[in-house]
DSSP file (Angstrom, degrees, kcal/mol; ACC not computed):
  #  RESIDUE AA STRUCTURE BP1 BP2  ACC     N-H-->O    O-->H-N    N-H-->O    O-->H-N    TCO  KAPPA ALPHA  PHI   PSI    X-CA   Y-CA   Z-CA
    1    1 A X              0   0    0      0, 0.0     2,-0.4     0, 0.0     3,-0.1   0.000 360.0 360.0 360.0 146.6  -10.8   -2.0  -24.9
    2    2 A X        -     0   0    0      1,-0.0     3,-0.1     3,-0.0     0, 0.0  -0.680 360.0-100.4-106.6 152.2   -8.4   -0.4  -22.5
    3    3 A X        -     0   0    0     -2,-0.4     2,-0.4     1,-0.1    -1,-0.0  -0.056  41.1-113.9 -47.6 169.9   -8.6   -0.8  -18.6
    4    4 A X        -     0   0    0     -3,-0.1     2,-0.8     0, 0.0    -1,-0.1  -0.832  38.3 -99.3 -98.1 128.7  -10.2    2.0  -17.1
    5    5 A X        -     0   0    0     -2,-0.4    -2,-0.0     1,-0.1    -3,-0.0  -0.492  44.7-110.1 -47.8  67.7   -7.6    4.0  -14.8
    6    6 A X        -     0   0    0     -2,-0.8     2,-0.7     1,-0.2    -1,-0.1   0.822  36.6-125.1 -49.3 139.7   -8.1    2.9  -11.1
    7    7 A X        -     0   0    0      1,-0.0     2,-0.5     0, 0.0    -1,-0.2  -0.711  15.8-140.6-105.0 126.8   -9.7    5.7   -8.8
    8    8 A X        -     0   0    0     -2,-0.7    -1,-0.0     1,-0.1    -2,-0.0  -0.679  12.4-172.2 -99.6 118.7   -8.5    7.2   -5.8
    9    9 A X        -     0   0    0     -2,-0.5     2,-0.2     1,-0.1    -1,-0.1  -0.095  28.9-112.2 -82.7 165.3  -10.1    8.2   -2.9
   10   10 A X        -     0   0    0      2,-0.0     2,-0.5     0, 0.0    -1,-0.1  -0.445  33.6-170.0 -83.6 165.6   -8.4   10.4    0.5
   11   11 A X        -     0   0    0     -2,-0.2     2,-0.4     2,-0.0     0, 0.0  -0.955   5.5-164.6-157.4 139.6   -8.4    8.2    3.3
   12   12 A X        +     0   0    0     -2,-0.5     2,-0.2     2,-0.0    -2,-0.0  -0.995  15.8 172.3-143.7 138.6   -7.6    9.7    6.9
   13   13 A X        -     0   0    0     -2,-0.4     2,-0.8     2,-0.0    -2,-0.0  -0.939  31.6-127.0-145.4 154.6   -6.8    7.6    9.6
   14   14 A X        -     0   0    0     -2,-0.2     2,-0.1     3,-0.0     3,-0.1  -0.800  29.6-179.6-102.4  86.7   -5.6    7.6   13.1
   15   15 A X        -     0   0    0     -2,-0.8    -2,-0.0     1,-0.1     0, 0.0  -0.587  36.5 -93.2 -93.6 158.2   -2.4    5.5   14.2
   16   16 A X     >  -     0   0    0      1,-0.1     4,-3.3    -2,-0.1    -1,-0.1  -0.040  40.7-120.1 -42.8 153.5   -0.4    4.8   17.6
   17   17 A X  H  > S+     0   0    0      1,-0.2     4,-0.7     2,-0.2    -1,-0.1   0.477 111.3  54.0 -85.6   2.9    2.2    7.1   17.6
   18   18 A X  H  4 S+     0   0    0      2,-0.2     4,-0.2     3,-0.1    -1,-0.2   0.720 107.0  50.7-103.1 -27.8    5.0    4.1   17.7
   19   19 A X  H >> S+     0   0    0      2,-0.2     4,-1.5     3,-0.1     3,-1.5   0.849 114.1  47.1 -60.5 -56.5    3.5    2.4   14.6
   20   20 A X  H 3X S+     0   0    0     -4,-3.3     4,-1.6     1,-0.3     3,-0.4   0.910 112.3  49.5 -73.7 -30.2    3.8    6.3   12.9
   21   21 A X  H 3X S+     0   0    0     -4,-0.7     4,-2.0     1,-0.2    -1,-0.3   0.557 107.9  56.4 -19.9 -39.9    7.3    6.5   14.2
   22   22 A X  H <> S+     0   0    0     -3,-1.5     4,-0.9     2,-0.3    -1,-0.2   0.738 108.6  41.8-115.7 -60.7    7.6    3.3   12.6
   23   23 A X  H >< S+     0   0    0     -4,-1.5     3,-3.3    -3,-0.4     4,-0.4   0.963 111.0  56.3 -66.8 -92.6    6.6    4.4    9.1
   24   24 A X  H 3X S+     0   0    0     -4,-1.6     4,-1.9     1,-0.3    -2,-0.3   0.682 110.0  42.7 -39.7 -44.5    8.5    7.5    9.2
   25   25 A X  H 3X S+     0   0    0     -4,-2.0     4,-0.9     2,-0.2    -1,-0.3   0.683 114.0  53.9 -64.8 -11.0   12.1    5.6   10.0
   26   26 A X  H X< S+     0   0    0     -3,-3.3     3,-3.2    -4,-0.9     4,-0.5   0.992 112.6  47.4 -70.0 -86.4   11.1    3.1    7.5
   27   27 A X  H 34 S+     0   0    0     -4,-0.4     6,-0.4     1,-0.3    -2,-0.2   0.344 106.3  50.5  52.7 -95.8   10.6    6.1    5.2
   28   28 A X  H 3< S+     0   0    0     -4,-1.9    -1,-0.3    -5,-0.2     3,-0.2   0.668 111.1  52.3 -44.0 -41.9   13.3    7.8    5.8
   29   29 A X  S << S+     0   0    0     -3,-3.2     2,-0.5    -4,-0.9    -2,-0.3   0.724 111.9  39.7 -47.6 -46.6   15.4    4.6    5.1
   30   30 A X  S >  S-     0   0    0     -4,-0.5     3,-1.3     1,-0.1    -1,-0.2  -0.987  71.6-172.6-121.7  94.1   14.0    3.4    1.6
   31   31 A X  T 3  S+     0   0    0     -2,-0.5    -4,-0.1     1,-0.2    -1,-0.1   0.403  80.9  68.8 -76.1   7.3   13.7    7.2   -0.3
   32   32 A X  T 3  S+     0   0    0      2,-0.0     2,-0.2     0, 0.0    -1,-0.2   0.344  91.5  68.6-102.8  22.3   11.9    5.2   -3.2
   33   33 A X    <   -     0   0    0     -3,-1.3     2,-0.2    -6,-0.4     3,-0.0  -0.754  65.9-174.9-110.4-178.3    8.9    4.5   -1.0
   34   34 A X     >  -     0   0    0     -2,-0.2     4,-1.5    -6,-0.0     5,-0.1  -0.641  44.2 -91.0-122.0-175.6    6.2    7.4    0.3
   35   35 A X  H  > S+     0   0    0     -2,-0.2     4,-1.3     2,-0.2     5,-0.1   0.886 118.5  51.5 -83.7 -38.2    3.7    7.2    2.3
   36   36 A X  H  > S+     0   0    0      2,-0.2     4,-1.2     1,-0.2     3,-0.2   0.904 111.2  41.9 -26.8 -71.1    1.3    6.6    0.0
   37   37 A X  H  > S+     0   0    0      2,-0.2     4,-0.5     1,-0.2    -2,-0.2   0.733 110.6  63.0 -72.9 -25.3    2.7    3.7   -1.8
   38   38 A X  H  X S+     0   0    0     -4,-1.5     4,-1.7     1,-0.2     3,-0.5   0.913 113.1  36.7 -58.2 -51.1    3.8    2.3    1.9
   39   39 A X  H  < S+     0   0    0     -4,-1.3     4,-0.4     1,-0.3    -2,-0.2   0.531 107.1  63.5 -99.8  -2.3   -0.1    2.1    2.9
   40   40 A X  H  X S+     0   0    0     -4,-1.2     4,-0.8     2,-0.1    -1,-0.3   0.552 105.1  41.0 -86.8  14.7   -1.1    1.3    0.2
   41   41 A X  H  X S+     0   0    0     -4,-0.5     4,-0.6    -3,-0.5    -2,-0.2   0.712 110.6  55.8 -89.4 -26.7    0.7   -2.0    0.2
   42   42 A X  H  X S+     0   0    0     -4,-1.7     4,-0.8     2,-0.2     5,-0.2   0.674 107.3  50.9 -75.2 -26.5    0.1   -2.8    3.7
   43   43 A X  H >> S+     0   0    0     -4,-0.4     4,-2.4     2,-0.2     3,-1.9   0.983 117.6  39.3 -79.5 -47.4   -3.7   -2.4    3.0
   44   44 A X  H 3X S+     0   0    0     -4,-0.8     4,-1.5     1,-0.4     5,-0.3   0.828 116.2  56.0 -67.0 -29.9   -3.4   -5.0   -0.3
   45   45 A X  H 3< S+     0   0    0     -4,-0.6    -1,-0.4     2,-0.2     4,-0.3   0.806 112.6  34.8 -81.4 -10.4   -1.2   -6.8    1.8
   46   46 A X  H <X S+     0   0    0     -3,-1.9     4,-1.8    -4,-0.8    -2,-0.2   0.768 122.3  49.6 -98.6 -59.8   -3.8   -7.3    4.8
   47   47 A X  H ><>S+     0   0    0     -4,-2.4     3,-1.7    -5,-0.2     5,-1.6   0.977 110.2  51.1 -37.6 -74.4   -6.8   -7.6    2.2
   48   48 A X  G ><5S+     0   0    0     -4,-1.5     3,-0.7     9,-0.3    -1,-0.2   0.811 113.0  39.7 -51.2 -43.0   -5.1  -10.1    0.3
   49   49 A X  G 345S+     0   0    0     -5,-0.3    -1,-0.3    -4,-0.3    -2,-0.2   0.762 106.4  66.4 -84.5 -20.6   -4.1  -12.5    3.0
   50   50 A X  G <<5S-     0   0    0     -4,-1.8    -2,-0.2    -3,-1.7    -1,-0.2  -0.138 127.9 -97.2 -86.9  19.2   -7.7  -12.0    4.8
   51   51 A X  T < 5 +     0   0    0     -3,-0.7     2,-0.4     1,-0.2    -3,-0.2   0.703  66.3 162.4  63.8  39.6   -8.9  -13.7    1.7
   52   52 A X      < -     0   0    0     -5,-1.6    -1,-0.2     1,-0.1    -2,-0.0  -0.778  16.4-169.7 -79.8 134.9  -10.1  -10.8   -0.6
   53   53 A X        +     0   0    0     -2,-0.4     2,-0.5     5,-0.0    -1,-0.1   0.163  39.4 118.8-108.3   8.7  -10.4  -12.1   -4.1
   54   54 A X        -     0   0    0      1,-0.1     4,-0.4     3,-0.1    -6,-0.1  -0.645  68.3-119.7-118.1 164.6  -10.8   -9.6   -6.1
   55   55 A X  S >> S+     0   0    0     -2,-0.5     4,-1.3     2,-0.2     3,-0.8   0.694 102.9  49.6 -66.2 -29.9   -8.0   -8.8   -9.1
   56   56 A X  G >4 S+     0   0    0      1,-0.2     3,-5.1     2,-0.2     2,-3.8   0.659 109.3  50.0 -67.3 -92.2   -6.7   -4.9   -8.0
   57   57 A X  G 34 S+     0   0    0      1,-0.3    -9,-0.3     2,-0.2    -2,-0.2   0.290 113.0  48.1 -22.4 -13.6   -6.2   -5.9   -4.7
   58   58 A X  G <4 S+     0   0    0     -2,-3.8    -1,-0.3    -3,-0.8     4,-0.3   0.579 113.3  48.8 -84.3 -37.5   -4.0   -9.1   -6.3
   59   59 A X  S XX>S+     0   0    0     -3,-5.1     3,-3.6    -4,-1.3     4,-2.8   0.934 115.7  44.6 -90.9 -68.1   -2.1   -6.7   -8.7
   60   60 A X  T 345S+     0   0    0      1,-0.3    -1,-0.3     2,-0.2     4,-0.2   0.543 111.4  46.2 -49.0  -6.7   -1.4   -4.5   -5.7
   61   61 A X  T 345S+     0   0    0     -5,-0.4    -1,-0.3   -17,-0.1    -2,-0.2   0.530 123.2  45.7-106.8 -13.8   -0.3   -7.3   -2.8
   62   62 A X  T X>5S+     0   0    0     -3,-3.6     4,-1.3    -4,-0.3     3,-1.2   0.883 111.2  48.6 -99.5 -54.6    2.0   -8.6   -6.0
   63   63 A X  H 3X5S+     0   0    0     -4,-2.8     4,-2.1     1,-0.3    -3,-0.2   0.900 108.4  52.5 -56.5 -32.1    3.3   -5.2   -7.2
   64   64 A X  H 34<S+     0   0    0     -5,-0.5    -1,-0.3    -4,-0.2    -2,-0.1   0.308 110.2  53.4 -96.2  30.0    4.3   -4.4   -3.7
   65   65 A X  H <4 S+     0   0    0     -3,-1.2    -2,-0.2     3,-0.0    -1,-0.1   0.650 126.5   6.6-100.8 -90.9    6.2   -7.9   -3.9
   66   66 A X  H  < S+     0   0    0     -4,-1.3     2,-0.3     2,-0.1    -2,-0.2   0.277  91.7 103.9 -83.8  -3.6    8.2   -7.4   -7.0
   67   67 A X     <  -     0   0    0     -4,-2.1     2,-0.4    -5,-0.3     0, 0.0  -0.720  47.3-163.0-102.8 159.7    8.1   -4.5   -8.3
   68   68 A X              0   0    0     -2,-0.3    -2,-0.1     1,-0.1    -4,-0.0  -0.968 360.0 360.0-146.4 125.3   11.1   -2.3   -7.7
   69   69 A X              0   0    0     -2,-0.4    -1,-0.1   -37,-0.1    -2,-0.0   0.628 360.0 360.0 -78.8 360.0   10.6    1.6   -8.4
């Protein structure tokens, strides 16, 4: 049987305005990230180390390790 495609939700959020500053020169720096794929690695990467166990949240703190776009 094949995985089921993961599903995504919007998420809106409010950051310091030196953290988004932050993001955007990052950003700007690396043109094969977005903003997207940038928070969502920082969430897998904060889950993941805060002991969340479960196996997306593993592939995603790993993908955003090694994987090179």
């Amino acid at each position: 049987m094949a995985p089921t495609p993961a599903a995504s939700i919007s998420l809106e959020a409010e950051v310091p305005e030196l953290l988004y500053d932050g993001m955007r020169q990052y950003l700007s720096n690396h043109p094969e990230w977005d903003q997207y794929r940038l928070v969502t690695s920082a969430l897998a990467n904060f889950l993941f180390q805060n002991g969340c166990a479960d196996q997306c949240v593993t592939q995603h703190y790993l993908n955003g390790l090694f994987l090179r776009p």
